[in-house]
N, C-alpha and C positions, 0 to 999 in steps of 0.2 A: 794885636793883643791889647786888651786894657791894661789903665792902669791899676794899681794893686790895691788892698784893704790894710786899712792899720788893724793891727791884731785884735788889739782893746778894744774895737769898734765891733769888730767881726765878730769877735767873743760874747759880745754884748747882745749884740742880734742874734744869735745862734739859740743860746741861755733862752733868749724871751723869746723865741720861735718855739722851743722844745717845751718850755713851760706853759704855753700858753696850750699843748696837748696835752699836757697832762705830765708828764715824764716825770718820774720824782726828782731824777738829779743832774737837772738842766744844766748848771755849770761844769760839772765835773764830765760830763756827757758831751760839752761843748769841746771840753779841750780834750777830750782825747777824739772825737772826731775829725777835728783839726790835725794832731799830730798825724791819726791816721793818713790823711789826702793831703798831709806835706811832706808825710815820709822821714818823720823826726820824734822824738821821745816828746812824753807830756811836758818835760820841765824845759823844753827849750823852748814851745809852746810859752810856756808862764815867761819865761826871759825873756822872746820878743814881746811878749804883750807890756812890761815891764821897761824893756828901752824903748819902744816906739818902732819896732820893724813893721814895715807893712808886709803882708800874705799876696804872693804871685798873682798876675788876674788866675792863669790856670789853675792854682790849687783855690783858689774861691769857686770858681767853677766847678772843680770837681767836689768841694764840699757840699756844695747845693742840692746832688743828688744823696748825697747822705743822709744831709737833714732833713729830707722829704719824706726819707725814708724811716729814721726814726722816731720824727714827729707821728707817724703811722702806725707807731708802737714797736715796731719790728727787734727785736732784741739786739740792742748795741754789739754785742760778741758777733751776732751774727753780721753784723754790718762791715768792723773793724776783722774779723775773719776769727778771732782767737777770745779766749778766755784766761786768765791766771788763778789759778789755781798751787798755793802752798809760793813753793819758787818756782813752778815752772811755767810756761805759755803752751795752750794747746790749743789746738786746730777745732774750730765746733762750726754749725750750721746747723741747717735744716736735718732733719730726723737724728740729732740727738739732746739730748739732756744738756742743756749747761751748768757746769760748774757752779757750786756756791760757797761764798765764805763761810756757811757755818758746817758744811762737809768735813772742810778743813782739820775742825776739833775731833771728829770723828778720824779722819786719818791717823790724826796725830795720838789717840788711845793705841790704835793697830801697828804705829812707829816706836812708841814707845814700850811695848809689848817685846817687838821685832827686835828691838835693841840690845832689851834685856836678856832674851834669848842666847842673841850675839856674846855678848856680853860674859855668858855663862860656857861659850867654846864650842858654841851647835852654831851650825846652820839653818838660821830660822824657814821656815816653810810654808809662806804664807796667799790665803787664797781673795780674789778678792770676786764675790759674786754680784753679776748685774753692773759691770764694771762702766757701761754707757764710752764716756769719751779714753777711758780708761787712768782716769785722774788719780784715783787712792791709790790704784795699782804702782803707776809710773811713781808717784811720791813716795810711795813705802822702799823701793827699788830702788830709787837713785839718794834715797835718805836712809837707807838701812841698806847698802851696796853687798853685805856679805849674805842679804835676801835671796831666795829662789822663789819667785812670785809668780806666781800663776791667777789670770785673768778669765771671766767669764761671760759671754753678753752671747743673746740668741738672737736679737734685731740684728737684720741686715743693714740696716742703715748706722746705725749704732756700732754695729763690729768695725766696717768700714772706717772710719772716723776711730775708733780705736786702735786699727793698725796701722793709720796714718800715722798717729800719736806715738806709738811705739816704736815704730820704723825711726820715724824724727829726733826721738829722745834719745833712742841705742846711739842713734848715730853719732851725735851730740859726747855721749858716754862713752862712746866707742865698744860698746858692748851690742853685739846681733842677739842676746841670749838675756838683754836686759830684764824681760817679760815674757813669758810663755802665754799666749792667745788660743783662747778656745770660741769655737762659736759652739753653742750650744745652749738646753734648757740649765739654768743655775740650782733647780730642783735635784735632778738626775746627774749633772755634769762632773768629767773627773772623778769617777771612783775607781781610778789606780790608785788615785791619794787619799782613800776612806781611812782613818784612823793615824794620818802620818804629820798631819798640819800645826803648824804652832798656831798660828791666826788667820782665820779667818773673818773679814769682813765685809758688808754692805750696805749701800744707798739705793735698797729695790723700793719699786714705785709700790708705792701707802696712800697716797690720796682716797679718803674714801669715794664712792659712785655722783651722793649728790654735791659732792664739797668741790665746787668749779672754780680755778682762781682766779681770783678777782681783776689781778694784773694782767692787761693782753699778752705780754710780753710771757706770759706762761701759760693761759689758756691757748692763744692762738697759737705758738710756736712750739712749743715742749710738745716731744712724739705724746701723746696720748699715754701710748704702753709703759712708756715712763714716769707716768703720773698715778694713774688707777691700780689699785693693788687688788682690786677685785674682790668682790664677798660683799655684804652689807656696811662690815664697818672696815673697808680698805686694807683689811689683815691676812686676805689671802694668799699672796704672794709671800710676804712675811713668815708667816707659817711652816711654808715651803725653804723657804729660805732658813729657817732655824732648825728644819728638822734634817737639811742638808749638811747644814754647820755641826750639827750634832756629830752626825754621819763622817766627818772628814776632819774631826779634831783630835788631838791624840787626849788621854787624859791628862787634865791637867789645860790646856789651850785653850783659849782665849776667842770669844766671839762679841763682837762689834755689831750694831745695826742701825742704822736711823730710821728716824720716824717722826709724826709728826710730834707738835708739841701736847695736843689732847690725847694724845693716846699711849701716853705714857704708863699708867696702869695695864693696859692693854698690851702692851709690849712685854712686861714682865711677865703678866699670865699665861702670854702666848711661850713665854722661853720656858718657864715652871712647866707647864704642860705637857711638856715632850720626857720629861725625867731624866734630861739628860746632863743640867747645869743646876751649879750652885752659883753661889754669890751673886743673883742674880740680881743688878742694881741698873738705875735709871742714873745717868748723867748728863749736866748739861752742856750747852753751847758757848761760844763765846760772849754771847749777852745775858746768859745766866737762863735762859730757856731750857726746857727737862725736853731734850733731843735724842735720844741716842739711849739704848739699852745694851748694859756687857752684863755677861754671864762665863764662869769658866767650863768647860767641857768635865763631868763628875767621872772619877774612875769605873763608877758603876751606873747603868743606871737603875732609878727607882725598883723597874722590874724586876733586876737582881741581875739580868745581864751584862756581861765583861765591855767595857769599850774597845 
Protein backbone atom coordinates (compact mmCIF):
# COMPACT_ATOMS: atom_id res chain seq x y z
CA UNK A 1 0.00 0.00 0.00
CA UNK A 2 1.08 3.57 -0.69
CA UNK A 3 1.82 6.07 1.30
CA UNK A 4 -1.07 8.65 2.12
CA UNK A 5 -2.32 12.33 0.75
CA UNK A 6 -2.23 15.23 3.04
CA UNK A 7 -5.78 16.39 2.89
CA UNK A 8 -5.20 20.10 2.00
CA UNK A 9 -3.14 18.75 -0.93
CA UNK A 10 -5.83 16.36 -1.90
CA UNK A 11 -8.47 18.91 -1.54
CA UNK A 12 -6.80 21.16 -3.56
CA UNK A 13 -6.36 18.78 -6.51
CA UNK A 14 -9.79 17.48 -6.44
CA UNK A 15 -11.45 21.39 -6.35
CA UNK A 16 -9.00 22.10 -9.58
CA UNK A 17 -9.78 18.77 -11.34
CA UNK A 18 -13.76 19.36 -10.92
CA UNK A 19 -13.48 22.97 -11.85
CA UNK A 20 -11.53 22.58 -14.66
CA UNK A 21 -15.01 20.45 -15.93
CA UNK A 22 -16.90 22.87 -15.43
CA UNK A 23 -18.63 21.80 -12.00
CA UNK A 24 -19.97 24.96 -10.26
CA UNK A 25 -19.03 24.00 -6.87
CA UNK A 26 -15.76 22.40 -6.94
CA UNK A 27 -14.78 22.93 -3.39
CA UNK A 28 -17.74 21.96 -1.72
CA UNK A 29 -18.08 18.87 -4.21
CA UNK A 30 -14.49 18.10 -3.18
CA UNK A 31 -15.03 17.63 0.48
CA UNK A 32 -18.02 15.88 0.39
CA UNK A 33 -16.56 13.39 -2.01
CA UNK A 34 -13.84 12.93 0.17
CA UNK A 35 -16.02 12.37 3.20
CA UNK A 36 -17.83 10.05 1.12
CA UNK A 37 -14.74 7.49 0.10
CA UNK A 38 -13.57 8.01 3.94
CA UNK A 39 -16.67 7.16 5.46
CA UNK A 40 -16.57 10.33 7.68
CA UNK A 41 -18.94 13.50 7.92
CA UNK A 42 -17.76 16.82 5.92
CA UNK A 43 -16.50 18.59 8.94
CA UNK A 44 -14.03 15.98 9.84
CA UNK A 45 -13.01 16.34 6.39
CA UNK A 46 -12.29 20.38 7.08
CA UNK A 47 -10.44 19.20 10.53
CA UNK A 48 -8.12 16.99 8.92
CA UNK A 49 -7.38 19.35 6.26
CA UNK A 50 -6.93 21.98 9.05
CA UNK A 51 -4.42 19.72 11.38
CA UNK A 52 -2.47 18.22 8.58
CA UNK A 53 -3.89 14.52 8.49
CA UNK A 54 -2.99 12.79 5.65
CA UNK A 55 -5.93 10.53 3.51
CA UNK A 56 -5.27 6.55 3.44
CA UNK A 57 -3.54 5.54 0.09
CA UNK A 58 -6.99 3.35 -0.18
CA UNK A 59 -9.42 5.97 0.36
CA UNK A 60 -7.33 8.34 -2.41
CA UNK A 61 -7.71 5.39 -4.41
CA UNK A 62 -11.18 5.07 -4.00
CA UNK A 63 -11.69 8.87 -4.55
CA UNK A 64 -10.12 8.70 -7.94
CA UNK A 65 -12.96 6.83 -9.35
CA UNK A 66 -15.41 9.36 -8.08
CA UNK A 67 -13.75 12.24 -9.37
CA UNK A 68 -13.83 10.70 -12.68
CA UNK A 69 -16.82 10.52 -12.30
CA UNK A 70 -18.09 13.79 -11.45
CA UNK A 71 -15.86 15.59 -13.44
CA UNK A 72 -18.26 13.67 -16.28
CA UNK A 73 -20.94 15.79 -14.85
CA UNK A 74 -22.65 12.79 -13.30
CA UNK A 75 -24.83 14.34 -10.40
CA UNK A 76 -22.94 14.24 -6.98
CA UNK A 77 -26.18 12.73 -5.01
CA UNK A 78 -25.90 10.17 -7.48
CA UNK A 79 -22.32 9.43 -6.79
CA UNK A 80 -22.29 9.94 -2.83
CA UNK A 81 -25.78 7.70 -3.10
CA UNK A 82 -28.21 10.34 -1.21
CA UNK A 83 -29.62 13.74 -1.22
CA UNK A 84 -30.67 16.17 1.83
CA UNK A 85 -33.40 17.38 1.65
CA UNK A 86 -35.19 19.64 4.77
CA UNK A 87 -33.65 17.34 7.68
CA UNK A 88 -33.70 14.26 6.19
CA UNK A 89 -31.04 12.19 3.86
CA UNK A 90 -32.72 10.17 1.07
CA UNK A 91 -31.64 7.38 -1.22
CA UNK A 92 -31.72 8.83 -5.08
CA UNK A 93 -29.98 7.66 -8.48
CA UNK A 94 -30.67 6.90 -11.65
CA UNK A 95 -34.45 7.22 -12.81
CA UNK A 96 -35.27 9.63 -10.16
CA UNK A 97 -35.68 13.46 -9.69
CA UNK A 98 -33.26 14.79 -7.27
CA UNK A 99 -34.12 16.88 -4.50
CA UNK A 100 -33.65 20.58 -4.57
CA UNK A 101 -33.32 23.40 -1.97
CA UNK A 102 -35.73 25.41 -3.34
CA UNK A 103 -38.52 22.43 -3.07
CA UNK A 104 -37.76 22.92 0.30
CA UNK A 105 -39.95 26.38 0.66
CA UNK A 106 -42.54 24.66 -1.19
CA UNK A 107 -42.74 21.97 1.67
CA UNK A 108 -42.48 24.17 4.14
CA UNK A 109 -46.06 26.31 2.89
CA UNK A 110 -47.71 22.47 2.85
CA UNK A 111 -45.94 22.03 6.80
CA UNK A 112 -47.11 24.98 7.79
CA UNK A 113 -50.55 24.44 6.61
CA UNK A 114 -50.40 20.77 8.13
CA UNK A 115 -49.56 22.25 11.49
CA UNK A 116 -52.14 24.61 11.64
CA UNK A 117 -54.64 22.11 10.92
CA UNK A 118 -52.99 20.10 13.79
CA UNK A 119 -53.01 22.89 15.79
CA UNK A 120 -56.87 23.27 15.51
CA UNK A 121 -57.60 19.35 17.01
CA UNK A 122 -57.96 17.52 13.29
CA UNK A 123 -55.93 15.41 11.82
CA UNK A 124 -54.46 16.96 9.00
CA UNK A 125 -54.75 14.91 5.62
CA UNK A 126 -52.46 15.53 3.39
CA UNK A 127 -51.57 14.53 -0.25
CA UNK A 128 -48.57 14.81 -1.93
CA UNK A 129 -48.70 14.31 -5.95
CA UNK A 130 -45.75 13.28 -8.20
CA UNK A 131 -44.00 12.53 -5.05
CA UNK A 132 -40.58 11.21 -7.14
CA UNK A 133 -37.97 10.41 -4.27
CA UNK A 134 -40.78 10.99 -2.00
CA UNK A 135 -39.10 14.05 -0.27
CA UNK A 136 -42.21 16.58 0.53
CA UNK A 137 -44.10 13.64 1.62
CA UNK A 138 -41.47 12.18 4.13
CA UNK A 139 -40.79 15.89 5.38
CA UNK A 140 -44.42 16.86 5.94
CA UNK A 141 -44.75 13.35 7.91
CA UNK A 142 -41.97 13.37 10.19
CA UNK A 143 -42.49 17.40 10.70
CA UNK A 144 -46.20 17.45 11.16
CA UNK A 145 -46.08 13.57 13.01
CA UNK A 146 -49.88 14.00 13.82
CA UNK A 147 -50.15 13.89 9.64
CA UNK A 148 -51.87 11.08 7.56
CA UNK A 149 -49.98 11.47 4.37
CA UNK A 150 -50.49 9.85 1.50
CA UNK A 151 -47.97 9.70 -1.53
CA UNK A 152 -48.24 9.46 -5.25
CA UNK A 153 -45.80 8.66 -8.20
CA UNK A 154 -46.57 6.34 -11.45
CA UNK A 155 -42.86 5.92 -12.56
CA UNK A 156 -41.59 2.71 -11.78
CA UNK A 157 -38.29 3.86 -11.18
CA UNK A 158 -39.30 6.70 -9.12
CA UNK A 159 -41.86 4.56 -6.89
CA UNK A 160 -39.13 2.36 -6.27
CA UNK A 161 -36.77 4.88 -4.73
CA UNK A 162 -39.67 6.15 -2.96
CA UNK A 163 -40.45 3.15 -1.08
CA UNK A 164 -36.83 2.67 -0.36
CA UNK A 165 -37.34 6.18 1.30
CA UNK A 166 -40.16 5.48 3.16
CA UNK A 167 -39.39 2.02 4.27
CA UNK A 168 -35.94 3.74 5.67
CA UNK A 169 -37.58 6.87 7.37
CA UNK A 170 -40.61 4.61 9.11
CA UNK A 171 -38.03 2.69 10.22
CA UNK A 172 -35.80 5.42 11.63
CA UNK A 173 -39.58 6.87 13.17
CA UNK A 174 -40.47 3.59 14.09
CA UNK A 175 -43.68 4.08 12.43
CA UNK A 176 -44.50 1.30 9.32
CA UNK A 177 -47.65 3.68 8.59
CA UNK A 178 -45.26 6.70 8.45
CA UNK A 179 -46.50 7.37 4.63
CA UNK A 180 -49.06 5.61 2.63
CA UNK A 181 -47.49 4.85 -1.07
CA UNK A 182 -49.54 4.80 -4.11
CA UNK A 183 -48.29 3.91 -7.45
CA UNK A 184 -50.45 5.35 -9.78
CA UNK A 185 -51.47 8.30 -12.40
CA UNK A 186 -51.40 11.63 -9.78
CA UNK A 187 -54.34 12.90 -12.34
CA UNK A 188 -56.76 9.96 -11.45
CA UNK A 189 -55.16 8.68 -8.26
CA UNK A 190 -56.73 8.14 -4.70
CA UNK A 191 -60.30 9.08 -5.13
CA UNK A 192 -61.42 7.38 -1.87
CA UNK A 193 -59.93 10.81 -0.56
CA UNK A 194 -61.97 13.08 -3.15
CA UNK A 195 -63.15 16.02 -1.06
CA UNK A 196 -61.52 14.78 2.50
CA UNK A 197 -57.73 16.48 2.18
CA UNK A 198 -56.36 19.36 4.12
CA UNK A 199 -53.28 19.74 1.67
CA UNK A 200 -52.41 18.78 -1.05
CA UNK A 201 -49.22 19.36 -2.84
CA UNK A 202 -46.68 19.16 -5.66
CA UNK A 203 -43.29 19.36 -7.69
CA UNK A 204 -44.83 17.67 -11.21
CA UNK A 205 -42.60 18.00 -14.02
CA UNK A 206 -43.28 21.84 -15.92
CA UNK A 207 -40.32 22.11 -17.94
CA UNK A 208 -41.64 23.19 -21.11
CA UNK A 209 -40.70 20.81 -24.55
CA UNK A 210 -37.92 23.15 -26.01
CA UNK A 211 -36.61 24.58 -22.60
CA UNK A 212 -33.49 21.78 -22.29
CA UNK A 213 -31.29 22.41 -19.14
CA UNK A 214 -28.61 23.75 -19.57
CA UNK A 215 -26.71 21.75 -16.65
CA UNK A 216 -25.62 18.13 -17.69
CA UNK A 217 -26.24 17.09 -14.30
CA UNK A 218 -30.08 17.72 -15.18
CA UNK A 219 -30.41 17.22 -18.80
CA UNK A 220 -28.39 14.05 -18.74
CA UNK A 221 -29.47 12.40 -15.49
CA UNK A 222 -33.13 13.69 -14.40
CA UNK A 223 -35.76 10.89 -15.67
CA UNK A 224 -36.94 12.96 -18.52
CA UNK A 225 -40.83 12.43 -17.19
CA UNK A 226 -39.73 14.27 -14.44
CA UNK A 227 -38.74 17.36 -16.28
CA UNK A 228 -41.29 17.82 -19.32
CA UNK A 229 -44.79 18.70 -18.24
CA UNK A 230 -45.86 18.32 -21.71
CA UNK A 231 -48.13 20.69 -23.97
CA UNK A 232 -46.48 23.79 -25.63
CA UNK A 233 -45.78 25.68 -22.76
CA UNK A 234 -44.85 22.63 -20.06
CA UNK A 235 -48.52 23.23 -18.18
CA UNK A 236 -49.78 20.00 -19.02
CA UNK A 237 -49.21 18.04 -16.41
CA UNK A 238 -49.96 20.99 -14.01
CA UNK A 239 -53.37 21.26 -15.20
CA UNK A 240 -53.93 17.86 -14.40
CA UNK A 241 -52.41 18.17 -11.28
CA UNK A 242 -54.66 21.15 -10.16
CA UNK A 243 -57.69 19.79 -11.39
CA UNK A 244 -56.94 16.70 -9.10
CA UNK A 245 -56.17 19.03 -6.14
CA UNK A 246 -59.36 20.59 -6.89
CA UNK A 247 -60.97 17.05 -6.79
CA UNK A 248 -59.34 15.88 -3.36
CA UNK A 249 -59.53 19.13 -1.22
CA UNK A 250 -62.07 19.51 1.33
CA UNK A 251 -63.36 23.20 1.15
CA UNK A 252 -61.41 25.41 2.54
CA UNK A 253 -57.71 23.28 1.93
CA UNK A 254 -54.90 24.31 0.79
CA UNK A 255 -53.01 23.59 -2.59
CA UNK A 256 -49.33 24.00 -3.10
CA UNK A 257 -47.51 23.66 -6.61
CA UNK A 258 -44.09 24.54 -8.13
CA UNK A 259 -43.19 25.65 -11.07
CA UNK A 260 -41.01 27.26 -12.88
CA UNK A 261 -39.96 30.88 -12.41
CA UNK A 262 -41.43 32.17 -15.92
CA UNK A 263 -44.52 30.93 -15.55
CA UNK A 264 -45.70 32.28 -12.83
CA UNK A 265 -48.64 34.08 -14.50
CA UNK A 266 -49.24 30.85 -16.02
CA UNK A 267 -49.66 29.05 -12.95
CA UNK A 268 -52.29 31.33 -11.42
CA UNK A 269 -54.36 31.19 -14.65
CA UNK A 270 -54.13 27.67 -14.87
CA UNK A 271 -55.43 27.40 -10.93
CA UNK A 272 -58.39 30.27 -11.75
CA UNK A 273 -59.34 28.10 -14.61
CA UNK A 274 -60.61 25.28 -13.00
CA UNK A 275 -63.14 27.42 -10.62
CA UNK A 276 -62.32 25.78 -8.12
CA UNK A 277 -59.80 28.16 -5.66
CA UNK A 278 -59.50 31.49 -4.36
CA UNK A 279 -56.88 33.34 -3.07
CA UNK A 280 -55.02 32.30 -5.69
CA UNK A 281 -51.33 33.89 -5.17
CA UNK A 282 -47.81 33.15 -6.67
CA UNK A 283 -45.10 32.83 -3.82
CA UNK A 284 -41.56 32.80 -3.69
CA UNK A 285 -38.36 30.66 -3.00
CA UNK A 286 -35.83 31.13 -0.80
CA UNK A 287 -33.77 33.46 -3.00
CA UNK A 288 -36.78 35.54 -3.61
CA UNK A 289 -37.71 33.89 -7.06
CA UNK A 290 -41.83 33.63 -7.91
CA UNK A 291 -41.80 29.48 -7.56
CA UNK A 292 -44.56 28.07 -6.33
CA UNK A 293 -48.36 28.92 -6.78
CA UNK A 294 -51.16 28.37 -3.51
CA UNK A 295 -54.56 28.62 -4.00
CA UNK A 296 -57.38 27.57 -1.33
CA UNK A 297 -59.94 24.78 -2.45
CA UNK A 298 -63.54 27.59 -2.85
CA UNK A 299 -66.56 26.01 -0.91
CA UNK A 300 -68.24 26.23 -4.38
CA UNK A 301 -67.20 26.11 -7.26
CA UNK A 302 -67.70 28.97 -9.99
CA UNK A 303 -70.30 26.56 -11.76
CA UNK A 304 -72.37 26.68 -8.64
CA UNK A 305 -71.44 23.17 -7.76
CA UNK A 306 -71.09 21.92 -3.93
CA UNK A 307 -67.24 20.79 -3.19
Amino acid sequence: MGEGVATRDLLGRTAATLAGAGVPSPHADAELLLAHAWGVDRGEVATAAVLGREVPADVVASLADAIARRARREPLQHIVGSAPFRHLELAVGPGVFVPRPETEEVAQVAIDEARRVAAAGAQPVVVDLCTGSGAIALALATEVPESRVHAVELDADAYAWAERNVRAVGAAAGRSDLVTLVRGDARTAVRDLDGTCDVVVSNPPYVPPGAVPVDPEVADHDPQVALYGLGPDGLEVPRGIAAAAARLLRAGGLFVMEHAEVQADAARALLEATGSFTAVETRADLTGRPRMVVGRRAARDVAGSTS
